[in-house]
PDB file as gemmi writes it, atoms N, CA and C in Angstrom:
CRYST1    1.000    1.000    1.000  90.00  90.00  90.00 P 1                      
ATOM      1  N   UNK A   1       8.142  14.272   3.261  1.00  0.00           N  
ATOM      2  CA  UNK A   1       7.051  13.468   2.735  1.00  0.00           C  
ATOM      3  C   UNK A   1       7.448  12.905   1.374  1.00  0.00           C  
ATOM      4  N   UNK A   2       6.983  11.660   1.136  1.00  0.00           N  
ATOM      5  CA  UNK A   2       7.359  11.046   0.109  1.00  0.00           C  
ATOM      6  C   UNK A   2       6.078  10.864  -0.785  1.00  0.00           C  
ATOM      7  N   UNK A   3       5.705  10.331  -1.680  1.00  0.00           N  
ATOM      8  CA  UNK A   3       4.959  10.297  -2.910  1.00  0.00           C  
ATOM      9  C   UNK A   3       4.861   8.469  -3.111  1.00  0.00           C  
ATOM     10  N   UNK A   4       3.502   8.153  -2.566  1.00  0.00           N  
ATOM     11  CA  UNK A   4       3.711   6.339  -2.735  1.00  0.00           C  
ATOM     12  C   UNK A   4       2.282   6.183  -3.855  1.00  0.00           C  
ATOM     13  N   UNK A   5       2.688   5.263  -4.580  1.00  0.00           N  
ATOM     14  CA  UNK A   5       1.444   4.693  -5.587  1.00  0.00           C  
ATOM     15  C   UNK A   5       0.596   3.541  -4.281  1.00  0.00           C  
ATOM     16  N   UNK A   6      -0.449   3.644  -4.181  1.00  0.00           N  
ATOM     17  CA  UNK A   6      -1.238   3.024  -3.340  1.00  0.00           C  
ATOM     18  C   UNK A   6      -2.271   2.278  -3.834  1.00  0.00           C  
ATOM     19  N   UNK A   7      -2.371   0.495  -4.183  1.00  0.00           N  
ATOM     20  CA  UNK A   7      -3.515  -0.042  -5.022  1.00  0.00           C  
ATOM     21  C   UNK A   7      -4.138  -1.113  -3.860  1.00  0.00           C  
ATOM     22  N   UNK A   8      -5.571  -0.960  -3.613  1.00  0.00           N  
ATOM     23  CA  UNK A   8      -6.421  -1.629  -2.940  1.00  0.00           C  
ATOM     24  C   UNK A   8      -6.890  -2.781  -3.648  1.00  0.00           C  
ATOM     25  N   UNK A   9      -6.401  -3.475  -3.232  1.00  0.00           N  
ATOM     26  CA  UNK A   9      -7.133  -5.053  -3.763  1.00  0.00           C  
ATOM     27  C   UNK A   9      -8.781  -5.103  -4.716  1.00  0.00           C  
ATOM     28  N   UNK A  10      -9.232  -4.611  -3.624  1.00  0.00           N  
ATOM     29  CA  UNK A  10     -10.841  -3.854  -4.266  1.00  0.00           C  
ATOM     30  C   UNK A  10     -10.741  -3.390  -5.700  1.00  0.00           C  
ATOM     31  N   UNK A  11      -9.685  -2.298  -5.733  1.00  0.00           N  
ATOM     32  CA  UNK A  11     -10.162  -2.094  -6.712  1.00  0.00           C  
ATOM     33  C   UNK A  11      -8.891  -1.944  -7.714  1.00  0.00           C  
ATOM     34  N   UNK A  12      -9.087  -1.473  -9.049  1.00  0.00           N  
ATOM     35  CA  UNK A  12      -8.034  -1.645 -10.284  1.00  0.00           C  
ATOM     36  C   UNK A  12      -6.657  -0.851 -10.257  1.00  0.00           C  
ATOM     37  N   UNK A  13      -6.969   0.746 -10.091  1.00  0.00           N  
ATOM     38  CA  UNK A  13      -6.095   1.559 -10.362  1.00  0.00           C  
ATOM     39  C   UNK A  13      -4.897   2.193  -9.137  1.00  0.00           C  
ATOM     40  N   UNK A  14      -4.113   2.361  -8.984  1.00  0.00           N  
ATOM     41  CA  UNK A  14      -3.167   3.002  -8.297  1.00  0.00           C  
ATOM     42  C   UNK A  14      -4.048   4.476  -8.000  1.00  0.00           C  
ATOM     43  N   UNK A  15      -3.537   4.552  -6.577  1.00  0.00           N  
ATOM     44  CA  UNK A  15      -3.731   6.498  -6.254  1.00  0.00           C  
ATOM     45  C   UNK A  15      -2.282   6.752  -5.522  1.00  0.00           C  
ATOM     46  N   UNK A  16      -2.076   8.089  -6.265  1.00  0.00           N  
ATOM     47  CA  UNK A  16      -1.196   8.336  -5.090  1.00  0.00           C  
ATOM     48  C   UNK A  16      -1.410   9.361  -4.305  1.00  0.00           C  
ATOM     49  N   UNK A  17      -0.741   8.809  -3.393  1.00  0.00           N  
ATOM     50  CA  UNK A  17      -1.198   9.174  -1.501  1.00  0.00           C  
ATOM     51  C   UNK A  17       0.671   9.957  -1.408  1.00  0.00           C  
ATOM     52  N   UNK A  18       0.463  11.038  -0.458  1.00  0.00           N  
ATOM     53  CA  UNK A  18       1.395  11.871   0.118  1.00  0.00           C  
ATOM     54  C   UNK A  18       1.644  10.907   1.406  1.00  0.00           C  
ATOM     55  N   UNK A  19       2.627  10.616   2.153  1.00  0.00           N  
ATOM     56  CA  UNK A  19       2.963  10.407   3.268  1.00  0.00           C  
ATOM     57  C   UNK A  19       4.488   9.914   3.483  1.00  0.00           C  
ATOM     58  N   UNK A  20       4.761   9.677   5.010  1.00  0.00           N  
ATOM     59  CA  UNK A  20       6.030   9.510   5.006  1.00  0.00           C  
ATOM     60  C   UNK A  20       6.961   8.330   5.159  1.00  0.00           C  
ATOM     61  N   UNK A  21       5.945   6.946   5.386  1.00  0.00           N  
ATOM     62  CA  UNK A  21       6.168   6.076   5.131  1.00  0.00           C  
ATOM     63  C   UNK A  21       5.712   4.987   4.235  1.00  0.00           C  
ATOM     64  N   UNK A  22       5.677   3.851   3.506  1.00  0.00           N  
ATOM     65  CA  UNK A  22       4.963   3.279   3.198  1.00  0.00           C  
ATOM     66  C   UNK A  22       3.503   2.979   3.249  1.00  0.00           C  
ATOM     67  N   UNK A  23       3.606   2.474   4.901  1.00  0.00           N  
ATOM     68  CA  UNK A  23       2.805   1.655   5.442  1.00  0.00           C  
ATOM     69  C   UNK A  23       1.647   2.946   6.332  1.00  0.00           C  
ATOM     70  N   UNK A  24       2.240   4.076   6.547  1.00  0.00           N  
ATOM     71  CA  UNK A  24       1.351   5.542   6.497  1.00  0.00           C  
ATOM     72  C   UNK A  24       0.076   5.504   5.064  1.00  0.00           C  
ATOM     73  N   UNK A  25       0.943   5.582   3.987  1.00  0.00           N  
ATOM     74  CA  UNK A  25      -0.254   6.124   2.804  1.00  0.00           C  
ATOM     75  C   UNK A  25      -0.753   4.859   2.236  1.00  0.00           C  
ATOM     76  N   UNK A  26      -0.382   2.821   2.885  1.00  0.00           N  
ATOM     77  CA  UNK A  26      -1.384   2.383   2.733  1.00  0.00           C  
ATOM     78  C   UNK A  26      -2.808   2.465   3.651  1.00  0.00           C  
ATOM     79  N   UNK A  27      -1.991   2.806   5.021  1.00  0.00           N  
ATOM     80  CA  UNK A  27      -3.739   3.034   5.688  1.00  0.00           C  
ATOM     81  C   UNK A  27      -4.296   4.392   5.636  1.00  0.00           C  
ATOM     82  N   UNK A  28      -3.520   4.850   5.019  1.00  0.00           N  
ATOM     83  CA  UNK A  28      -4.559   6.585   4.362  1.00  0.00           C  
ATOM     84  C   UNK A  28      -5.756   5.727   3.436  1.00  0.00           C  
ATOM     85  N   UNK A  29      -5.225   5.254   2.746  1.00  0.00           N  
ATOM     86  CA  UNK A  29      -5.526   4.962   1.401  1.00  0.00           C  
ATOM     87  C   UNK A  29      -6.741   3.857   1.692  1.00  0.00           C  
ATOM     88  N   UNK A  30      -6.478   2.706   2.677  1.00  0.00           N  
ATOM     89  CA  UNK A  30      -7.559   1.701   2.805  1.00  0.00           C  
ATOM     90  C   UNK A  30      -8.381   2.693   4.030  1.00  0.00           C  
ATOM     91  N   UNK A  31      -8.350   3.231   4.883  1.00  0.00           N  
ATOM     92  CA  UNK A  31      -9.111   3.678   5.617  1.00  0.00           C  
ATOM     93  C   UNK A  31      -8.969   2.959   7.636  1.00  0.00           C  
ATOM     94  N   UNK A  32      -7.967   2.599   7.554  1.00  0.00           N  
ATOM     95  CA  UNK A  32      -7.981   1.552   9.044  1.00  0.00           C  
ATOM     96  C   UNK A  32      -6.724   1.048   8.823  1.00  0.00           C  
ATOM     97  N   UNK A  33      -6.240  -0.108  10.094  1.00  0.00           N  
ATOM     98  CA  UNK A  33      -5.194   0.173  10.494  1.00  0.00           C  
ATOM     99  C   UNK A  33      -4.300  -1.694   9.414  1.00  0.00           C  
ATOM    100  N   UNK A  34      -3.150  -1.580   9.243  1.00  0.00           N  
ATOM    101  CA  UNK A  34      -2.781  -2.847   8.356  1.00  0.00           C  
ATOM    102  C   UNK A  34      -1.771  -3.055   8.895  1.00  0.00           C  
ATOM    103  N   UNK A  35      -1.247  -4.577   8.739  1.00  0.00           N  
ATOM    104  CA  UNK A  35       0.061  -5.222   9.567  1.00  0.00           C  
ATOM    105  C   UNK A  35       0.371  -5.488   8.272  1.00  0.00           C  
ATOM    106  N   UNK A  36       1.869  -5.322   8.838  1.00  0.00           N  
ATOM    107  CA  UNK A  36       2.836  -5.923   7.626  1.00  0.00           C  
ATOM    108  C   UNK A  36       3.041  -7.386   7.371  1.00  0.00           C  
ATOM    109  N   UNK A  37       2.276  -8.232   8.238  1.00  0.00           N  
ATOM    110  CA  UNK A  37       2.449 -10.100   7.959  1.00  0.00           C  
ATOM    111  C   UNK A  37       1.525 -10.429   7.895  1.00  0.00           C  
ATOM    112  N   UNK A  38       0.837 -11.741   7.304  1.00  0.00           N  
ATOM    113  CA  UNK A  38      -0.552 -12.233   7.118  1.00  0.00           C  
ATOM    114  C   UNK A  38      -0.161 -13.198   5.731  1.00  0.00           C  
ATOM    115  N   UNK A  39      -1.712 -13.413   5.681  1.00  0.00           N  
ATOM    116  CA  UNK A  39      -1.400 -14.352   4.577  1.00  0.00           C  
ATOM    117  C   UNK A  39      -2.212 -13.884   3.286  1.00  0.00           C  
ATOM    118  N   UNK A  40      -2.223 -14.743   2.030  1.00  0.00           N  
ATOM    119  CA  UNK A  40      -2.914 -14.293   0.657  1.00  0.00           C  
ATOM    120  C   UNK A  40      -4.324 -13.915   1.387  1.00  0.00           C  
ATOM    121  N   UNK A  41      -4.809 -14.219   2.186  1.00  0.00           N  
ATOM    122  CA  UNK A  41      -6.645 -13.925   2.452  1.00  0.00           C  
ATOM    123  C   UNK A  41      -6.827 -12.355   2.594  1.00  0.00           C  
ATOM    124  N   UNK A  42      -5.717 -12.351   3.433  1.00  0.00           N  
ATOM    125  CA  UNK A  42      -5.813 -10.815   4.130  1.00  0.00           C  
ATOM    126  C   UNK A  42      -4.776  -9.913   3.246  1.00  0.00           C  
ATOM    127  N   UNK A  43      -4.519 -10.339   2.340  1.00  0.00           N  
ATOM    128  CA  UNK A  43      -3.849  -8.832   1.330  1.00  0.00           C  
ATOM    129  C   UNK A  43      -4.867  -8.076   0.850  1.00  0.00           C  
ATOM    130  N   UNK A  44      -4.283  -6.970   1.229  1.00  0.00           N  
ATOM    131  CA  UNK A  44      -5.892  -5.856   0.966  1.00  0.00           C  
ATOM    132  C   UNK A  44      -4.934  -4.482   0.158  1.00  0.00           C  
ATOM    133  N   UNK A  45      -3.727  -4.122   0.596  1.00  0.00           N  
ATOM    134  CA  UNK A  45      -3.209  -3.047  -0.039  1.00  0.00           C  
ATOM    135  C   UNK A  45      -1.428  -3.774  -0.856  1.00  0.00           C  
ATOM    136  N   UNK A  46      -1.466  -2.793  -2.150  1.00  0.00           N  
ATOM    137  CA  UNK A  46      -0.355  -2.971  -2.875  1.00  0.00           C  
ATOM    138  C   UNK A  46       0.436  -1.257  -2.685  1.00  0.00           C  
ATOM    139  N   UNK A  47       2.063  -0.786  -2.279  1.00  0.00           N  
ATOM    140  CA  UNK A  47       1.937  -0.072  -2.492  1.00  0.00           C  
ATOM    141  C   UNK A  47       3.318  -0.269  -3.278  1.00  0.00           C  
ATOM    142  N   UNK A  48       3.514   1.281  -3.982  1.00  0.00           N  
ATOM    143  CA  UNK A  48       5.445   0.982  -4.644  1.00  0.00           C  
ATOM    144  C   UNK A  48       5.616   2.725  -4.026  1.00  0.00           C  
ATOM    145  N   UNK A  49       7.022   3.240  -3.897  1.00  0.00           N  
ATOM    146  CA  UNK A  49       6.937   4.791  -3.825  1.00  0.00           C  
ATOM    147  C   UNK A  49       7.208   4.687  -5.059  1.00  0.00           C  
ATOM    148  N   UNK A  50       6.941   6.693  -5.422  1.00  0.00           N  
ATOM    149  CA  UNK A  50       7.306   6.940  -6.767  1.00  0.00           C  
ATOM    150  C   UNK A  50       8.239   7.255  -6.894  1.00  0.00           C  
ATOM    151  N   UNK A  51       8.919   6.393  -8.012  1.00  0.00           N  
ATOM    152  CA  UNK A  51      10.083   6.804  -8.136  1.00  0.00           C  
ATOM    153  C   UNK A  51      11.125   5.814  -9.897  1.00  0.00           C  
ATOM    154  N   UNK A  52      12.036   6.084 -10.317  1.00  0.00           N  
ATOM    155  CA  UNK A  52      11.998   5.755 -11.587  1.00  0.00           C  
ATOM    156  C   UNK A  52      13.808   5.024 -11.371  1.00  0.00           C  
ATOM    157  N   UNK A  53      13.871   4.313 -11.888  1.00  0.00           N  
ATOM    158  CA  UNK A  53      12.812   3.108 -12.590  1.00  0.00           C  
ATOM    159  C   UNK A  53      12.431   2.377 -10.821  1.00  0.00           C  
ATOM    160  N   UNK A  54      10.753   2.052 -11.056  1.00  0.00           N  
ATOM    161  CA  UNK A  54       9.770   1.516 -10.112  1.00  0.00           C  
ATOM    162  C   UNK A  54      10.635   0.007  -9.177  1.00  0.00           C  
ATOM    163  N   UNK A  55      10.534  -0.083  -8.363  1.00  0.00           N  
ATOM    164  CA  UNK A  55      11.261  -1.426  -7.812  1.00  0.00           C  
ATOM    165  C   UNK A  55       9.735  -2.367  -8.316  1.00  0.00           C  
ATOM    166  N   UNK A  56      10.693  -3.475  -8.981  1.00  0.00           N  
ATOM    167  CA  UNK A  56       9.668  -4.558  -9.330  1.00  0.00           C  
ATOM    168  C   UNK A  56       8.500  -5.245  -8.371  1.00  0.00           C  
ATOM    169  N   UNK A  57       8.725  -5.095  -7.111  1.00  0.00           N  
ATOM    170  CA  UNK A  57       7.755  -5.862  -6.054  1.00  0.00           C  
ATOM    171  C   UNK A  57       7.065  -5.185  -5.161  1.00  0.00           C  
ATOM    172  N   UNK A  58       5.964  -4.773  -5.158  1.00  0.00           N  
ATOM    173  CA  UNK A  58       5.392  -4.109  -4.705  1.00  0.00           C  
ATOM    174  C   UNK A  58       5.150  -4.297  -2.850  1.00  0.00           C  
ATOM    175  N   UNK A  59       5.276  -3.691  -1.740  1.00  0.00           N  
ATOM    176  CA  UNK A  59       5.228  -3.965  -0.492  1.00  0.00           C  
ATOM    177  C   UNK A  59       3.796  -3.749  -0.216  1.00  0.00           C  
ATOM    178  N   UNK A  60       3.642  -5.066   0.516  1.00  0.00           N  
ATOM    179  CA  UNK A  60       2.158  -5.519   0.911  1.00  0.00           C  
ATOM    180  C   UNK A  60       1.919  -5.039   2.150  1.00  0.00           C  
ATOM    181  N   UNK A  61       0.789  -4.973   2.129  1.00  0.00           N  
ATOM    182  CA  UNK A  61       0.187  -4.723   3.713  1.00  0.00           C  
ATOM    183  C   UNK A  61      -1.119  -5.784   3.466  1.00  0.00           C  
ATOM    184  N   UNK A  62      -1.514  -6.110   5.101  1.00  0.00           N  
ATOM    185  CA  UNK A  62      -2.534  -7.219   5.181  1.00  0.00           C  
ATOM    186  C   UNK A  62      -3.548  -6.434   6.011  1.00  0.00           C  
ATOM    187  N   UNK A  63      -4.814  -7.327   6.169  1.00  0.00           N  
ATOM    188  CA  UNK A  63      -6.239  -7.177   7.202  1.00  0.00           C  
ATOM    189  C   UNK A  63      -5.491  -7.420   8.472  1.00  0.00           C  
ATOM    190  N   UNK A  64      -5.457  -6.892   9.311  1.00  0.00           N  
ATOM    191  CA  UNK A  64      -5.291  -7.256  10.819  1.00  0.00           C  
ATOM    192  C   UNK A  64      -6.143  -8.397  11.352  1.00  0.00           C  
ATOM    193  N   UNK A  65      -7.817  -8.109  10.773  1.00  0.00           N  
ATOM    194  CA  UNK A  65      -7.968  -9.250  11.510  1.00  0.00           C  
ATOM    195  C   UNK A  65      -8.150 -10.361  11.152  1.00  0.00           C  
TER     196      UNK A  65                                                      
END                                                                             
């Protein structure tokens, strides 16, 4: 298990979420299921893993629908 910073569009702050992939502790984190393609409408989660120094670009996940 890895250690990911997880930020919801909704709202301001990072949480971090336990899991083993990315795209695992963004839908811990939003609550339902997210695709990795879409467009600016449907970005709903920001995540980075933890780790030092942070990779500059954070991997998106979108709304499915």
């Amino acid at each position: 298990m890895s250690t990911f910073q997880v930020r919801l569009l909704s709202e301001g702050d990072y949480q971090k979420v336990e899991a083993s992939i990315a795209k695992e502790a963004a839908e811990k984190h939003y609550g339902g299921e997210l695709s990795e393609v879409g467009n600016n409408h449907q970005l709903r989660v920001l995540v980075h893993k933890m780790m030092w120094p942070r990779a500059p670009s954070p991997i998106l996940f979108y709304d499915r629908n």
